[in-house]
C-alpha positions as CSV (number, residue, x, y, z in Angstrom):
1,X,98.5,65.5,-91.3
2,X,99.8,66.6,-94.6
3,X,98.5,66.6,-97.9
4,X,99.9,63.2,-99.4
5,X,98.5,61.3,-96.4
6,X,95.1,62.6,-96.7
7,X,94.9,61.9,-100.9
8,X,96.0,58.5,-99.2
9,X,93.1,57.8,-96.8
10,X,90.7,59.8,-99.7
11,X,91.7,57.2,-102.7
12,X,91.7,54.0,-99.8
13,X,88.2,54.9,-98.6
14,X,86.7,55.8,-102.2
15,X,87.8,52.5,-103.0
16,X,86.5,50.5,-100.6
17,X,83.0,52.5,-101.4
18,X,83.4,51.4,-104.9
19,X,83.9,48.0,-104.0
20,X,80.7,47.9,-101.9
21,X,78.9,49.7,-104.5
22,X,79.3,46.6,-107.1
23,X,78.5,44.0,-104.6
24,X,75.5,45.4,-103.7
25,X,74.2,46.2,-107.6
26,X,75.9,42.4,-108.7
27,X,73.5,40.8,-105.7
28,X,70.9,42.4,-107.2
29,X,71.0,41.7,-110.7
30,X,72.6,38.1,-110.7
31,X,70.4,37.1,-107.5
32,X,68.7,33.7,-108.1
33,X,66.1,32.4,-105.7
34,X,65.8,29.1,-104.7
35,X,62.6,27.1,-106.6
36,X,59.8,26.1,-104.4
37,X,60.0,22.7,-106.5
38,X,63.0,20.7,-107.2
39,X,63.4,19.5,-110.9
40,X,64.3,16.3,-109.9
41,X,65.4,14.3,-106.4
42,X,68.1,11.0,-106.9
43,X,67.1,8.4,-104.7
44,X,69.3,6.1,-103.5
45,X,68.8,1.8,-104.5
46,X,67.4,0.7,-101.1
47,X,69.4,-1.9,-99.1
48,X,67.9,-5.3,-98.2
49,X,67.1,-4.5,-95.3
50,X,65.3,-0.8,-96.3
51,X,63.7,-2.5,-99.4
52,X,61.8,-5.7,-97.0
53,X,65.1,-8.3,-97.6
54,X,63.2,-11.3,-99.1
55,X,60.7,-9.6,-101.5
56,X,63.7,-7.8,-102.7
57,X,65.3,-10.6,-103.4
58,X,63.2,-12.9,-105.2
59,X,62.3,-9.8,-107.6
60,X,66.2,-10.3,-109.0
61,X,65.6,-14.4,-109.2
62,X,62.3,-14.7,-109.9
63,X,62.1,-14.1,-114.1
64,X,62.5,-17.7,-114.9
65,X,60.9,-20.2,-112.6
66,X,63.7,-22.5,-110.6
67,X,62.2,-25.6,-112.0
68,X,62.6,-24.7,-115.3
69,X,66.1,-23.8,-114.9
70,X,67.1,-27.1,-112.9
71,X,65.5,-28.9,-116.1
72,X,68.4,-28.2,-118.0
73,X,71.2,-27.2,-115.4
74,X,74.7,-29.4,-115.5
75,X,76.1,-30.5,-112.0
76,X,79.2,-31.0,-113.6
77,X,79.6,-27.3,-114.1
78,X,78.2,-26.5,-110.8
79,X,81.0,-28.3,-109.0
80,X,83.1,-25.9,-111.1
81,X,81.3,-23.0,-109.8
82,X,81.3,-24.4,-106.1
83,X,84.7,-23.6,-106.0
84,X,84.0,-20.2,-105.4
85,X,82.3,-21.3,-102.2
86,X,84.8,-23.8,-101.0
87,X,86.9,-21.5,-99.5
88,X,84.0,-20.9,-97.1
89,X,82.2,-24.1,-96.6
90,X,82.8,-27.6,-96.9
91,X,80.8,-29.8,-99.2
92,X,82.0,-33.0,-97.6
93,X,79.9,-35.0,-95.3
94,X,80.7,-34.9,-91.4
95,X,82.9,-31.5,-92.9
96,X,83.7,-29.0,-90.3
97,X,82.3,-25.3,-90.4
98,X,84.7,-22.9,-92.0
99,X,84.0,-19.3,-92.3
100,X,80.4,-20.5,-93.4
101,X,78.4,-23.9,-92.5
102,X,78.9,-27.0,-94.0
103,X,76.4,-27.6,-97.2
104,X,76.5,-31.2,-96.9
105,X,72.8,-32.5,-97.5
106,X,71.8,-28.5,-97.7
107,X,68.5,-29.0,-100.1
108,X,65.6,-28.8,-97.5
109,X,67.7,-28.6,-94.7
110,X,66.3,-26.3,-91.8
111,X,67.7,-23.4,-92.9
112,X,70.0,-21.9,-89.5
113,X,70.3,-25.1,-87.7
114,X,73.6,-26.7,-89.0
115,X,75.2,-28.0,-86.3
116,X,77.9,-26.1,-84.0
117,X,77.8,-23.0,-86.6
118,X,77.3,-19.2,-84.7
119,X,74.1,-17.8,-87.2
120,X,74.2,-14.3,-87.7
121,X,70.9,-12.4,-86.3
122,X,69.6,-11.7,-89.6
123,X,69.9,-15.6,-90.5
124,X,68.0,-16.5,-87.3
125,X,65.0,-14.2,-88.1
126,X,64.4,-15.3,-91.7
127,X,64.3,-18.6,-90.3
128,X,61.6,-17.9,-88.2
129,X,58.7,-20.2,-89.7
130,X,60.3,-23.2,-90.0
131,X,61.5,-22.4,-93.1
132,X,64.0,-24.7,-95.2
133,X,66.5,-24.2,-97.8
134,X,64.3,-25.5,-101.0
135,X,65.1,-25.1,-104.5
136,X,62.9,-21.5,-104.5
137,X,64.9,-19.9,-101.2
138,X,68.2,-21.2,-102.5
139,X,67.7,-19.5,-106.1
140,X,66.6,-16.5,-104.3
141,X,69.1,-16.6,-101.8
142,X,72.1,-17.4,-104.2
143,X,71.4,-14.5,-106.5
144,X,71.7,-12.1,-104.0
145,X,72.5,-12.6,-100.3
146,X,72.1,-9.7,-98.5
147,X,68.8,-8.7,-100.7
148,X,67.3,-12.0,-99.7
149,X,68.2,-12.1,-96.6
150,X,68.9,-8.7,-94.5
151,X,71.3,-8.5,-92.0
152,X,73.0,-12.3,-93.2
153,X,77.0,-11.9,-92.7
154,X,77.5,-13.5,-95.7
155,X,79.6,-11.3,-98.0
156,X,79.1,-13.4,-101.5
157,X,77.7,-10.7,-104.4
158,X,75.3,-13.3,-105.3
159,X,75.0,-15.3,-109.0
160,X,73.3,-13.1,-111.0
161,X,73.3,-15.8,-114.1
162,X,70.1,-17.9,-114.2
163,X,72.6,-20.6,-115.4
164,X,75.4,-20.8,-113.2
165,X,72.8,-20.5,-110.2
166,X,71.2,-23.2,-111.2
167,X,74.1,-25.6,-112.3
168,X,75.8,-24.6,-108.5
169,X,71.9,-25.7,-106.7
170,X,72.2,-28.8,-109.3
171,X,75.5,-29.7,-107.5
172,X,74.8,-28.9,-103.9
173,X,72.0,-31.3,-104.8
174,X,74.6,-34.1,-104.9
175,X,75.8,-33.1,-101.8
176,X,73.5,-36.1,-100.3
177,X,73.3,-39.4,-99.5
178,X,69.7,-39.1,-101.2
179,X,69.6,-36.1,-103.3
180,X,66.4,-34.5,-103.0
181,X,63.4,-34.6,-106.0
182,X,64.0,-32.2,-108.3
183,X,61.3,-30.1,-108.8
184,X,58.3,-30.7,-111.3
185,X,58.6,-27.7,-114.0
186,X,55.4,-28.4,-116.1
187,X,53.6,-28.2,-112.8
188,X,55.2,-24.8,-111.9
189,X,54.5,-24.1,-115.4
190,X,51.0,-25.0,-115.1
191,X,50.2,-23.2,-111.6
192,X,51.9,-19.9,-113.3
193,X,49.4,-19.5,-116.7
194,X,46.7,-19.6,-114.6
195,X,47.6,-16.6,-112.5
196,X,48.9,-14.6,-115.8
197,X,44.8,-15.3,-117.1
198,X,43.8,-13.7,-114.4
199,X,45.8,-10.9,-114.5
200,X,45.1,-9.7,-118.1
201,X,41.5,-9.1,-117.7
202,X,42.2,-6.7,-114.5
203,X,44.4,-5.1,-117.1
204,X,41.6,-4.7,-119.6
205,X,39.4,-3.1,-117.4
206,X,41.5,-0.4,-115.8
207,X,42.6,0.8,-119.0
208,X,39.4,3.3,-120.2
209,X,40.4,5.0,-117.0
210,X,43.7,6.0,-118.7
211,X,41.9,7.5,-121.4
């Protein structure tokens, strides 16, 4: 082996020694362990069926009281808004099913039980009870479908204004040969004050605790 292949393999294995060499000291110095406490965690919006379905629901319609918003909701406008339905159910009496049961005479009907229409599971369970579609399960149900009711295969977003929800539940109202009573809103009003009384006291007494 002659002299120019040695000051080869020489300069090829003193560089490789100097590369080693700074990855070992740059580990060293630069190193960062990991913190034994996060600084913060994102956690992700639970689903309807994660976050208990119905509860979850009626916390998104539940700021104003449905009475109150039927009080001054306009069936007129309503019908506009059902148009956004009518492409899965029929509002007409004796209708047939579409994608989605007829509504025909839908206030306090039995909710799942409209005739020759295939309930998804999730429907059939939240009507477990005996439960009917009244003005407080279609506000809740109508601002947010899947929330309200977990597993339902109804792909509608939901109303999220307390208007338009309420002029659309005016409407389906209509949809009847005896519309139902509307609800009595200085009643709700009345049965809701004296649950807010109550409340503020509990307030005032937990709050030395705080201090």
């Amino acid at each position: 082996m002659n002299s120019y292949v040695n000051m080869g393999v020489g300069a090829l294995l003193g560089t490789v020694f100097v590369l080693m060499s700074v990855s070992i000291a740059s580990e060293g110095i630069f190193h960062s362990a990991t913190p034994e406490k996060e600084g913060f965690a994102i956690v992700a919006e639970e689903s309807g069926a994660e976050a208990g379905g119905e509860s979850a629901g009626a916390e998104a319609a539940a700021a104003v009281p449905i009475a109150t918003l039927l009080a001054s909701a306009d069936a007129a406008a309503g019908e506009a808004t059902f148009k956004k339905c009518a492409a899965c159910h029929s509002g007409d009496k004796g209708g047939p099913n579409k994608v989605g049961p007829g509504l025909w005479n839908i206030v306090n009907h039995p909710v799942a039980t409209h005739e020759g229409f295939s309930y998804s599971a999730g429907m059939k369970t939240f009507a477990e009870g005996g439960k009917v579609w009244d003005y407080e399960h279609l506000n809740h149900f109508l601002a947010g479908p899947k929330k309200y009711v977990a597993g339902t295969a109804m792909g509608f977003a939901g109303l999220k204004k307390d208007d338009e929800r309420a002029n659309l539940i005016a409407y389906l109202r209509t949809l009847a040969d005896s519309p139902a009573p509307l609800p009595d809103a200085s009643a709700e009003g009345a049965a809701a004050a004296p649950a807010a009384e109550s409340a503020a006291p509990a307030a005032t007494e937990t709050a030395p605790a705080a201090q």
